[in-house]
SETI-145351 format. One line per 8 residues: number of its first residue (from 1); their letters; for each residue x, y, z of C-alpha. Coordinates in pm, whole numbers, plus 50000, padded with zeros to 5 digits. Each point is the difference from the previous one (the first is absolute). Layout:
N
NUM) A) X/Y/Z; ... $
END
This chain:
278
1) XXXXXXXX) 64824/36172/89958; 49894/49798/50262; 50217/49693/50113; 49768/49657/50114; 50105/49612/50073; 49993/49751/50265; 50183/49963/50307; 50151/49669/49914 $
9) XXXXXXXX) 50186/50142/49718; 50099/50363/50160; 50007/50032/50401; 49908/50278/50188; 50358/49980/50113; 50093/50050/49566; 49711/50255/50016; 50100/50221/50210 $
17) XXXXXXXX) 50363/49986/49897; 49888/50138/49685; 49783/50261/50142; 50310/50121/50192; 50279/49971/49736; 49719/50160/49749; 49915/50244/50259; 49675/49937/49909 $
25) XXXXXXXX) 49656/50210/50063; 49662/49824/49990; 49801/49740/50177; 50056/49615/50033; 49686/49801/50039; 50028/49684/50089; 49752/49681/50047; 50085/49682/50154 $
33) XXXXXXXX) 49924/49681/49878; 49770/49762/50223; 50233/49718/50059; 49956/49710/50310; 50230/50050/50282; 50177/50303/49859; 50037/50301/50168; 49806/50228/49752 $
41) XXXXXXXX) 49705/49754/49970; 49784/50224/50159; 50174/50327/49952; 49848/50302/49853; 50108/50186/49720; 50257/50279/50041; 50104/50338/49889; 50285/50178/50043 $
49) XXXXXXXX) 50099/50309/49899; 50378/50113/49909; 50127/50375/49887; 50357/49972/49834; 50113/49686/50138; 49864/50024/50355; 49703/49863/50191; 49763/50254/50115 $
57) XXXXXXXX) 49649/49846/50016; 49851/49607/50059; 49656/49857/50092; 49796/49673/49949; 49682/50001/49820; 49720/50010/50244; 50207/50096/50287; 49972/50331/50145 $
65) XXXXXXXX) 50270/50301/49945; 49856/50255/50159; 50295/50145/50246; 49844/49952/50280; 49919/49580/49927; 50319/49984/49925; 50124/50152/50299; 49801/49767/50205 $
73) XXXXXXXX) 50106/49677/49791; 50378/50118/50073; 49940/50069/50379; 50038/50360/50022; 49644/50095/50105; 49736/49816/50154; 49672/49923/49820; 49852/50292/50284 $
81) XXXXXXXX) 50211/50252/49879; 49966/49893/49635; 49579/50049/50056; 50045/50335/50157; 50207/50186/49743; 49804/49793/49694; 49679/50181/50179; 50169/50351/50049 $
89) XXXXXXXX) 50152/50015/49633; 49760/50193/49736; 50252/49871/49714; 50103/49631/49961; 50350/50052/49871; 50304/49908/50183; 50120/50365/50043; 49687/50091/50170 $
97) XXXXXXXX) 50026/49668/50189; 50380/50047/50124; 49941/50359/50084; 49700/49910/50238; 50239/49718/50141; 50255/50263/50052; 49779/50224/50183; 49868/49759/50198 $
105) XXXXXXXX) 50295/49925/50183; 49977/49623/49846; 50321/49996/49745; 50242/50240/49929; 50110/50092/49613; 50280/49690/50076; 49748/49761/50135; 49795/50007/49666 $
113) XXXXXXXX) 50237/49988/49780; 50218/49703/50223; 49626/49822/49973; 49927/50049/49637; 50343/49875/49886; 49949/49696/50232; 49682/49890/49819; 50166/50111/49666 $
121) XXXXXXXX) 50258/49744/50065; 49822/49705/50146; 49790/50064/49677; 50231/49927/49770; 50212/49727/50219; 49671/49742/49909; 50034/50019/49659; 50359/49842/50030 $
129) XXXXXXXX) 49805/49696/50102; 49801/49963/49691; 50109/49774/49750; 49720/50011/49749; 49776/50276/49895; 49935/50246/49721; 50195/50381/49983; 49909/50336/49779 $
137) XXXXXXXX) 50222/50265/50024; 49865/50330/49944; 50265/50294/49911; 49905/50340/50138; 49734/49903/50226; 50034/50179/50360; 49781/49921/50338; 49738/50180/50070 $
145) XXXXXXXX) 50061/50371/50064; 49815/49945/50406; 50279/49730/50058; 50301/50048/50183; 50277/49909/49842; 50352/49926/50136; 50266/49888/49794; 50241/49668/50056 $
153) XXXXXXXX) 50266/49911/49854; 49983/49678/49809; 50331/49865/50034; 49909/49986/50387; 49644/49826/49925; 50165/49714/49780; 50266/49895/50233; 49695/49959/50322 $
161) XXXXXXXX) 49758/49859/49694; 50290/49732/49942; 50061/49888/50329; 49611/49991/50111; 50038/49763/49672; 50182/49793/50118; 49851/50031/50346; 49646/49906/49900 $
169) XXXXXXXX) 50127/49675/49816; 50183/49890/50350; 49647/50097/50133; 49829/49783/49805; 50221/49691/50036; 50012/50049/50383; 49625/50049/49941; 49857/49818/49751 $
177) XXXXXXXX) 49638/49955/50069; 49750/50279/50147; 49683/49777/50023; 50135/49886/50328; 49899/50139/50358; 50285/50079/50242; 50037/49867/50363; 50202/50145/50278 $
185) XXXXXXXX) 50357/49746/50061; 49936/49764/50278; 50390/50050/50045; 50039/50425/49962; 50365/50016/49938; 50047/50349/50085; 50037/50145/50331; 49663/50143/50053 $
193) XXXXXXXX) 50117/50289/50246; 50218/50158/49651; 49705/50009/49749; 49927/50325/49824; 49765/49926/49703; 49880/50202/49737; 49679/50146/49963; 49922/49742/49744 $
201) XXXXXXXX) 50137/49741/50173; 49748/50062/50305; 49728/50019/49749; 50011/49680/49856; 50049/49817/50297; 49699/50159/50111; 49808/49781/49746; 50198/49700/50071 $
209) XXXXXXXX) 49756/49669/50002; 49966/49692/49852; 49719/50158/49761; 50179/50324/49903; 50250/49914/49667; 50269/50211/49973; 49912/50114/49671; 49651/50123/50136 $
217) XXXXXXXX) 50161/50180/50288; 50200/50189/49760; 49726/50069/49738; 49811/50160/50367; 50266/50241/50063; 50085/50082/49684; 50315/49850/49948; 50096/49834/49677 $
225) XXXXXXXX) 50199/49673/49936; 50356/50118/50066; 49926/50243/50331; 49782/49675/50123; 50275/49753/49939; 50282/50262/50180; 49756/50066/50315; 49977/49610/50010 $
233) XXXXXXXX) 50373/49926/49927; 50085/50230/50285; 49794/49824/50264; 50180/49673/49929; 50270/50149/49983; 49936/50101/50429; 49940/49676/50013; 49619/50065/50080 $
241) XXXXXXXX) 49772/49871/49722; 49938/49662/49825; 49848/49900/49664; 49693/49818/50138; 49824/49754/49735; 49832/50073/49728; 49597/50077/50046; 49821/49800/49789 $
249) XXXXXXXX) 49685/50147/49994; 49955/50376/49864; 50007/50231/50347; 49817/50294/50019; 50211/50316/49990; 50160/50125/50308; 49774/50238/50217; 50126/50304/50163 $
257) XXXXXXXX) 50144/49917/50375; 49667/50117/50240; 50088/50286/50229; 50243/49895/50279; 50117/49675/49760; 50345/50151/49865; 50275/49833/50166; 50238/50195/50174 $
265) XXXXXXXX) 50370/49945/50098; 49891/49853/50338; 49733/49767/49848; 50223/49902/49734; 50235/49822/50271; 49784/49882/50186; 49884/49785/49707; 50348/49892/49936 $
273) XXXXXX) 50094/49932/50327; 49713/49762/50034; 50093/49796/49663; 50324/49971/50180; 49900/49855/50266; 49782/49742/49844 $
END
């Protein structure tokens, strides 16, 4: 018998309690409800998949979960590689996949399976930000039989779920607003010679002008409200970005640095050292 509701009355953190205690098999689909300035207003459903009380599957309607896409989305191969073995496999299944990686010399056995329980997890870690939305559980469903699966332990994935909780509603009181541009500080409070950003970091200040919201820079690389709001949190927290005025009028969406735009390390201070000398 299937189990349904709402968010509001159960929580994923309830949910998946149960699954675990239960040590429940099936799948848990999930979709958000469209609510202004929440984090799952314009979140896509989920599905995740559990075999007696652990997490072994996840994926977001519309979104790729091929192993290789997924690999790319975590970092572990490049979108090159990813091409190459897509073009060289006769099979699309992530066996086939993960044994052409392995040959390759790309990943090793460790790699993939480090890489698939990364995306696994920051998977599930979203839907601890949704407040609202609609659930079916589904008792003896499995993945699909092409999927890798790896197992996690839900005890684990509750405790992270609870503090990115509570994380994402400091987010969003630190950051309230995301139809705002960012500026760089006229007064940089960090000492510019220490700063080691993330690879995030340096791609948002990439599209840093007075036209460029911070909610459309996000929606560009594919980050949703709470990985936006931490990129952005982290830069003030250097000391090197401001919350610029609101724009008014509607901006176009941010284009794609042209070749020989991305600002490197060196550029970066430069630009700072010459708001701190105005």
């Amino acid at each position: 018998m299937a189990l349904k509701g709402n968010l509001r009355d159960f929580s994923i953190h309830q949910l998946l309690n149960l699954i675990n205690l239960a040590h429940k098999t099936g799948a848990l689909a999930v979709t958000p409800e469209a609510l202004p300035n929440r984090a799952n207003g314009h979140a896509a459903p989920a599905s995740l998949f559990f075999r007696e009380g652990r997490l072994i599957h996840a994926s977001f309607e519309g979104k790729s979960s091929r192993l290789t896409d997924i690999l790319v989305q975590v970092g572990r191969l490049t979108p090159e590689q990813a091409q190459i073995v897509n073009q060289r496999s006769r099979v699309d299944t992530d066996k086939e996949l993960g044994l052409l990686l392995i040959q390759s010399g790309y990943l090793t056995q460790n790699d993939i399976i480090q890489g698939v329980r990364g995306y696994l997890l920051e998977t599930v870690y979203q839907l601890f930000t949704w407040a609202a939305g609609e659930f079916r559980f589904e008792p003896n469903q499995l993945p699909p039989e092409e999927r890798i699966t790896v197992p996690l332990s839900l005890e684990n994935v509750i405790v992270e779920g609870n503090r990115r909780q509570q994380e994402w509603e400091r987010l969003r009181d630190e950051i309230p607003d995301l139809e705002v541009p960012l500026r760089f500080a006229e007064r940089p409070r960090t000492n510019l010679r220490d700063i080691s950003l993330t690879r995030e970091q340096w791609q948002v200040i990439s599209f840093i002008n007075a036209r460029n919201t911070i909610k459309q820079i996000g929606e560009y690389l594919g980050l949703d409200e709470y990985q936006i709001r931490r990129v952005v949190y982290g830069l003030k927290q250097n000391g090197l970005v401001e919350m610029a005025q609101p724009v008014r009028l509607e901006p176009p969406p941010p284009r794609a640095p042209a070749p020989g735009a991305k600002l490197s390390r060196g550029m970066l201070l430069r630009i700072i050292d010459g708001i701190r000398r105005r």
